[in-house]
C-alpha positions as CSV (number, residue, x, y, z in Angstrom):
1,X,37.2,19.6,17.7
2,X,35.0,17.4,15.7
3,X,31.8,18.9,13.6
4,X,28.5,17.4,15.3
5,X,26.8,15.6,12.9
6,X,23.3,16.5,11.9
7,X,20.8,13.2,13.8
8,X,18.8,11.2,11.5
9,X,15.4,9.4,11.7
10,X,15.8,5.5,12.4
11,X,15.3,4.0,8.7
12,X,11.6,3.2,8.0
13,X,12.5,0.1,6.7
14,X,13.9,-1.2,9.7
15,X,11.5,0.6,12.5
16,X,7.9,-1.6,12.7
17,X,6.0,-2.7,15.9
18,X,8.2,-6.6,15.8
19,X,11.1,-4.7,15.5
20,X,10.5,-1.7,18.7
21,X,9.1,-4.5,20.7
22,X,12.6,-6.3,19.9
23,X,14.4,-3.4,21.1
24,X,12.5,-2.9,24.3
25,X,13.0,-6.5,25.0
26,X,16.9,-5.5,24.7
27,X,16.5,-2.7,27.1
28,X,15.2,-4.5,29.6
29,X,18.5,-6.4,30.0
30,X,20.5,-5.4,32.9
31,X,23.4,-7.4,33.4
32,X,26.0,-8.8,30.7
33,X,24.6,-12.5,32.3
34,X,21.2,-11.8,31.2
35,X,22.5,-11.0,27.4
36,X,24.4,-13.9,26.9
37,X,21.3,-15.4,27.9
38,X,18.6,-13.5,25.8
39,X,21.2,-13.6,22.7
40,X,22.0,-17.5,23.0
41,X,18.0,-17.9,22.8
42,X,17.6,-15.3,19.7
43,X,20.9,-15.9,17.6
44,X,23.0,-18.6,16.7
45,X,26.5,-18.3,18.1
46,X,28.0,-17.4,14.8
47,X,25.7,-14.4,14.2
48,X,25.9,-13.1,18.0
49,X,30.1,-13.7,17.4
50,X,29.5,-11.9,14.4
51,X,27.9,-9.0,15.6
52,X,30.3,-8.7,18.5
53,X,33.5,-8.7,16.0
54,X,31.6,-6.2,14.3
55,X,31.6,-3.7,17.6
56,X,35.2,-4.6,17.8
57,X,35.9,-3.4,14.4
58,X,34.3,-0.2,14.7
59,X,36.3,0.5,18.5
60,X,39.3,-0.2,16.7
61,X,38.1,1.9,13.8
62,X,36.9,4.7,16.0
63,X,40.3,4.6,18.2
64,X,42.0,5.4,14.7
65,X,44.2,1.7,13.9
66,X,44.5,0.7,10.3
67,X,42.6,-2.0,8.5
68,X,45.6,-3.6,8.8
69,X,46.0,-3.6,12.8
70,X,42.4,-4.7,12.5
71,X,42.8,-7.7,10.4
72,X,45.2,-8.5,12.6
73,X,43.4,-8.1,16.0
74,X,39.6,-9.4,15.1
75,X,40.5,-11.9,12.2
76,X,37.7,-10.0,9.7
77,X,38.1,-9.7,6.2
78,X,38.9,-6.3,4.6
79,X,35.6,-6.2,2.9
80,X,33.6,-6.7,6.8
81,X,36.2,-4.0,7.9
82,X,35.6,-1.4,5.2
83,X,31.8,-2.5,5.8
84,X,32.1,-1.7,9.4
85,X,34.1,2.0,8.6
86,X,31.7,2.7,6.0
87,X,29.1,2.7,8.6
88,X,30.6,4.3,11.2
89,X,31.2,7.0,9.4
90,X,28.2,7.4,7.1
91,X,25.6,5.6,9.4
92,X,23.0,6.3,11.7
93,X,25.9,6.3,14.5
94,X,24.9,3.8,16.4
95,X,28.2,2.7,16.9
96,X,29.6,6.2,17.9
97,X,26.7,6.4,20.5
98,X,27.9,3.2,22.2
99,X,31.2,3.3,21.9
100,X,31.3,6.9,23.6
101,X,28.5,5.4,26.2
102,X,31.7,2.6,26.4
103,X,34.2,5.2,27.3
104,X,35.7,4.8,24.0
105,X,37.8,8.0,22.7
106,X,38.1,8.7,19.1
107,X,42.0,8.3,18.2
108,X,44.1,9.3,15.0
109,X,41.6,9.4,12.4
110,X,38.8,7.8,14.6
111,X,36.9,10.8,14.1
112,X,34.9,11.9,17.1
């Protein structure tokens, strides 16, 4: 059974008013359609590719598969893998809060 983690406050230097309006803008979203569409207007298509390789390192993290069967399924580097475990398991779980929203179960090693 895995040991819930004591929650932490969102890191002041990333929380200001820019950044919560930012957020509530994301919110708002309601279909997959209307992201594609918000993120091709705030991101260039390598840093919204970028980001989503970096949700698909952490699944395949969180599922329990090696760096190696992640190198091999997303392309990334060992250094933007380890980057990607490092937060997932020392972070501000983020990614373990969508992933589980996602349906995503923690697999040998993933841990939950």
């Amino acid at each position: 059974m895995a040991v819930p983690r004591p929650r932490r406050p969102v890191n002041p230097r990333l929380k200001d008013p820019l950044a919560d309006r930012f957020c509530q803008a994301v919110l708002t979203l309601t279909s997959v359609e209307e992201c594609y569409r918000f993120f091709e207007d705030v991101a260039t298509i390598g840093e919204f590719k970028a980001m989503a390789q970096r949700l698909e390192i952490a699944r395949l993290l969180f599922e329990g598969r090696t760096y190696q069967e992640v190198a091999a399924r997303t392309g990334a580097s060992s250094a933007t893998i380890s980057r990607v475990r490092r937060f997932l398991e020392y972070g501000a779980d983020g990614y373990r809060l969508v992933l589980t929203r996602l349906g995503v179960r923690p697999g040998r090693g993933g841990r939950g």
